[in-house]
N, C-alpha and C positions, 0 to 999 in steps of 0.2 A: 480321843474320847468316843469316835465313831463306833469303832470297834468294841471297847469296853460296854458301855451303852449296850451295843446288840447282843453281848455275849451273854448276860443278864436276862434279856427277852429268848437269847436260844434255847438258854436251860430252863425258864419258867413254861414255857410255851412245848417244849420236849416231855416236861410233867403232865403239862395237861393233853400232850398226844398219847401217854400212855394211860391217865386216869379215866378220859370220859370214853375212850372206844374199847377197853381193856377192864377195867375194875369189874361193869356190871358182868361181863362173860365169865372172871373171877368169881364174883358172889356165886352167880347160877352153878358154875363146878362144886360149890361148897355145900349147895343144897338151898341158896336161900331163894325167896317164890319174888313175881315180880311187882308185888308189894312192897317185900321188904325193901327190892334193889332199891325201887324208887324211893324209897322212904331214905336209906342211907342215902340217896344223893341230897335226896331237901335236905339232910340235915348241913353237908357240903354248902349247897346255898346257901341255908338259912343261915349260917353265921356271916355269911357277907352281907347280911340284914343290919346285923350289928358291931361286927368285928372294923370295918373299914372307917366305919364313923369316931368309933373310936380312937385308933390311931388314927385317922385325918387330924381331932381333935387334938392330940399328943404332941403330931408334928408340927402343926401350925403356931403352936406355941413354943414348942423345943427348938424350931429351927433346927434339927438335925436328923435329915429323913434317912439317909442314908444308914445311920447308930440304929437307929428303930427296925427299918430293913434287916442290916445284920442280925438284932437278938433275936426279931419273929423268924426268919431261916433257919435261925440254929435249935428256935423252940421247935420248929413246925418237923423239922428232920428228929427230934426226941421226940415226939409225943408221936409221931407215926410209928416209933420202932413197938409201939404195945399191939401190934396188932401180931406180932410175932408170939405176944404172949398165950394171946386166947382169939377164937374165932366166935365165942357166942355174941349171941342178936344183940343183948342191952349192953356187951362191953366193948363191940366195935361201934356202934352209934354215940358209944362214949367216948373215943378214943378218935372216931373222926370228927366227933365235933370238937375237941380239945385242937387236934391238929388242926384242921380249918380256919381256927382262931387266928391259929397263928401265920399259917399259910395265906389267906386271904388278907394278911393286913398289907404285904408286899408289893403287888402290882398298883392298887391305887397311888401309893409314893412313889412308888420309882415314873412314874408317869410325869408324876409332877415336879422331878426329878429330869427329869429328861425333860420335856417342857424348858422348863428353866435353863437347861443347860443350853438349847437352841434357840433362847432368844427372842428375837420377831423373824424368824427362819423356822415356827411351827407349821410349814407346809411341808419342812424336810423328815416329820414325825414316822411317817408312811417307809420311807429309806429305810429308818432304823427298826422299825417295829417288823415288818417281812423278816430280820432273822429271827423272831421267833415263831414264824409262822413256818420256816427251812427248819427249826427245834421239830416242831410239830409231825413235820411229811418225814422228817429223817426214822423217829420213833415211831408214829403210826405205822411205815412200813417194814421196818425191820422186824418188832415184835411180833406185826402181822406173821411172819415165814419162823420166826423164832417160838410163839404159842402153838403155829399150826405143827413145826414139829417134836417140840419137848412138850407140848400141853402150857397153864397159866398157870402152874403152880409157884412159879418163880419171879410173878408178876410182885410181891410186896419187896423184895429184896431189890429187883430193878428201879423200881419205885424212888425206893433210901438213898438209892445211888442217885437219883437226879436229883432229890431234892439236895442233896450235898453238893452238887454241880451248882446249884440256885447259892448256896449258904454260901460259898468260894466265889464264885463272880462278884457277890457283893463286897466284897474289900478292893475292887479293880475301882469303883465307881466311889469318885470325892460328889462330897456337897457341892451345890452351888446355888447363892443367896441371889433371890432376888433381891433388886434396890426397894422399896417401897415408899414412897410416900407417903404423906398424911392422909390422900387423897385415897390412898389403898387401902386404910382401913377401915374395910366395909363392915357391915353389919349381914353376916350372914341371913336371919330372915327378912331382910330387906329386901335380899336377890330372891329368895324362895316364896317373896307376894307377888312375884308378877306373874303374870296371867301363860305368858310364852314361854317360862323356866316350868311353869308347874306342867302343863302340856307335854313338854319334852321331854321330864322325867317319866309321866304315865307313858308315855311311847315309848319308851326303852323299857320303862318294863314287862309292856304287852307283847316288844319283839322277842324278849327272852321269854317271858314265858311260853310263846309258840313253837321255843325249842326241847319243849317239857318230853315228849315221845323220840327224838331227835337222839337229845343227848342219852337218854334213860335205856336207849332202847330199839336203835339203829341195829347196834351190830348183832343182840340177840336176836332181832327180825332177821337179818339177812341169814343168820343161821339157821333159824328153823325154817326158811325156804332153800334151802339147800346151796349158800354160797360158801366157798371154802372160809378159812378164817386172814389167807393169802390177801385173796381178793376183797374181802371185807375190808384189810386194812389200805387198801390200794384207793379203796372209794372213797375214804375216809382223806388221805394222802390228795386223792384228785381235789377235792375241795377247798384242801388248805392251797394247794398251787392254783388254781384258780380266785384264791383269796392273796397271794401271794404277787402276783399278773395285775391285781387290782391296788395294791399297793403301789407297785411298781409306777403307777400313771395317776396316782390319786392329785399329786401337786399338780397336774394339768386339768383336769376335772373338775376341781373344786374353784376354781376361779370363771373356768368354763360355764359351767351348769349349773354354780350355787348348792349350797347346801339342802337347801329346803328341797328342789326338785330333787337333788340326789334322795333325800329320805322317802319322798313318794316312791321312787321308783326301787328302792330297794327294799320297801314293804310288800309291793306289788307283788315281786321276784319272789318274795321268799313264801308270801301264799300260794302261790303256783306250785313253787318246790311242794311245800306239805301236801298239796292236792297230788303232784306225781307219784313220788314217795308210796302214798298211802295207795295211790291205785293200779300203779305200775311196780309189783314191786318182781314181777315174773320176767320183762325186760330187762335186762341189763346197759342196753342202748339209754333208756329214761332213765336210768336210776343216774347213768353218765351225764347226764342233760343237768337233772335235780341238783346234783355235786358241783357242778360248773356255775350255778347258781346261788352257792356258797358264798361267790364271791361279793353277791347282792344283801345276803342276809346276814352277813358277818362281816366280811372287810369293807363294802360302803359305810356299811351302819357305823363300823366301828370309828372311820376315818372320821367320818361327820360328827358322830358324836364327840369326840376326843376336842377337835375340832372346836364345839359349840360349848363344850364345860370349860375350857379354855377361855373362852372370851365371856361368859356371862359369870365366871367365877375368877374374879382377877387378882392381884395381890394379897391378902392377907386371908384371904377365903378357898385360896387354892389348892390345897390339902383335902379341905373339906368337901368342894367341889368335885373333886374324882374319887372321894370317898360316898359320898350322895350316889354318881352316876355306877358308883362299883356297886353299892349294897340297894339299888334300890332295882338295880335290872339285871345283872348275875348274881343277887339275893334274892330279893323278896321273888324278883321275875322268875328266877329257875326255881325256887323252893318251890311257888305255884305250878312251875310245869310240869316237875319232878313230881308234886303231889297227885294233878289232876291225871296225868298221863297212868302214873300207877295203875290208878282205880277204874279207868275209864280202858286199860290194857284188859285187865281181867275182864271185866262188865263188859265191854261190847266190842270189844277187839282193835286190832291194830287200824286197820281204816278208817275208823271212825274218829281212832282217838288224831290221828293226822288230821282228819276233818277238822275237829275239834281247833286241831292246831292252825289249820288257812285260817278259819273264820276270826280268831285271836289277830291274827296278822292284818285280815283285813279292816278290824274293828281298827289295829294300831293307824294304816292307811289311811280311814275317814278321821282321826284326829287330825294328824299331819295334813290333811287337807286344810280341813277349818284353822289347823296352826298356820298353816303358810298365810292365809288371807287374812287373818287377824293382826300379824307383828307387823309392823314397819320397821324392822330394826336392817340395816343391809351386812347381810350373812357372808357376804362373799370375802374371799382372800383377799 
């Protein structure tokens, strides 16, 4: 099941190395301004706003994430093929947000999916979730040397093709029922009135939103300062294997260090990142540094979180639970980053909107402060 499991995260995680460093350099070939990019991606987000809660809601009651899985792959591979139809502004924001729909309903389940499948061995999460972070480095890089020398014209066609790698993995992966108890069925805003759930949710979505310039906006930066699209996609590459290395050691960490320090410390990191980013970007040493740093603003974050919706969302809530932590921090959180990042590229430029971005990070920071000393709950593995 190890294998099956990970092959599922190869090709979802393979998608998403070629949509967030690749898509926007697509649009800008196409003529579109870096409004519009940002604006297509909010839309990308924003259905993880509402799309995951939904099917959370679906599966929790179907008991069969897996059948839900399958139909949204097979939708989200059909409704991305209309972009082959037409390239105008109002009928690809139609046709990605149609696809998003369905795309986005995926990784929250199968999470909880996997979850389930490991038992009280959710420290072994980290094992399996790094192959799709090896999906990630394999795509960023190759397409990297593949755009820089046939152009992104070909990028919607390579696209279909992963996500049909995504729709096919999913027949490799059975259900697996959790037992539940009586004791399990919780009452959803029961969990969502306490004081340290609602905290944690604002902080994942302040972390994601400070990747609003990041995702939107990285690799057309590095281009108009004159970095090949080779090397773009290398630095891209470096961060997921640096996020990959962090994976690798998370089951040691997290019993180690606790979770709570971990999330200080990898809000810290990741304000730091947006403060290099935005003022090194002539460096290439820093920008090495920033990407290695990856591993703090995305694979701790992620570990811990997975981590923490696991245990405050148990039994008959846990569908719903990484449908919350999916739409409420790579939705609402990137719809915002995606939006403010837009508007704040044009109006006052790339450094500033990075600025923008630390200070995001570091507001997340002083919450996770005042969370840590408030919960008495003990966080650790």
């Amino acid at each position: 099941m190890y294998w099956r499991l990970s092959s599922f995260y190869f090709f979802y995680f393979a998608s998403i190395g070629a949509l967030i460093p690749y898509w926007g350099l697509y649009l800008k070939s196409e003529g579109y301004s870096a409004q519009q990019i940002a604006f297509v991606f909010a839309v990308i987000m924003g259905t993880k706003v509402i799309a995951p809660n939904i099917w959370g809601w679906i599966a929790d009651r179907m008991g069969q994430r897996m059948r839900i899985i399958r139909i949204a792959s097979f939708l989200s591979v059909l409704t991305f093929l209309g972009v082959f139809i037409s390239l105008d502004y109002s009928w690809l924001l139609f046709v990605m947000m149609v696809f998003s729909f369905f795309w986005n309903a995926n990784l929250p389940q199968f999470e909880a999916v996997t979850l389930s499948h490991l038992g009280k061995d959710t420290h072994r999460y980290s094992a399996i979730r790094l192959w799709g972070s090896w999906g990630f480095v394999l795509l960023v890089i190759v397409l990297g040397v593949v755009f820089e020398t046939y152009g992104v014209a070909h990028f919607p066609l390579i696209f279909s093709m992963l996500l049909l790698g995504i729709w096919a993995c999913s027949f490799l992966v059975s259900d697996k029922q959790n037992v539940c108890s009586k004791s399990d069925n919780i009452d959803l805003m029961s969990v969502l009135r306490q004081p340290h759930v609602i905290a944690f949710l604002l902080i994942c979505l302040l972390l994601q939103a400070s990747h609003g310039p990041y995702y939107a906006f990285y690799s057309i930066y590095l281009e108009q300062n004159q970095y090949s699209r080779s090397l773009i996609g290398e630095l891209w590459a470096l961060g997921v294997i640096a996020e990959i290395v962090i994976f690798m050691v998370m089951h040691k960490l997290l019993p180690r260090w606790g979770v709570q320090r971990l999330l200080a410390i990898s809000l810290l990191l990741t304000g730091i990142r947006w403060l290099i980013i935005g003022h090194y970007v002539d460096s290439l040493v820093m920008l090495i540094i920033a990407q290695c740093f990856h591993a703090a603003s995305f694979g701790v974050f992620h570990a811990v979180a997975i981590h923490l919706i696991h245990q405050f969302f148990p039994g008959s809530v846990q569908g719903r639970g990484q449908a919350l932590y999916s739409s409420l921090s790579f939705g609402a959180g990137g719809a915002l980053g995606a939006i403010y990042s837009g508007y704040s590229w044009d109006r006052l430029g790339s450094e500033m909107s990075f600025n923008i971005a630390a200070l995001i990070a570091f507001v997340a920071l002083g919450l996770t402060v005042i969370f840590m000393k408030s919960t008495n709950l003990n966080l650790k593995d």
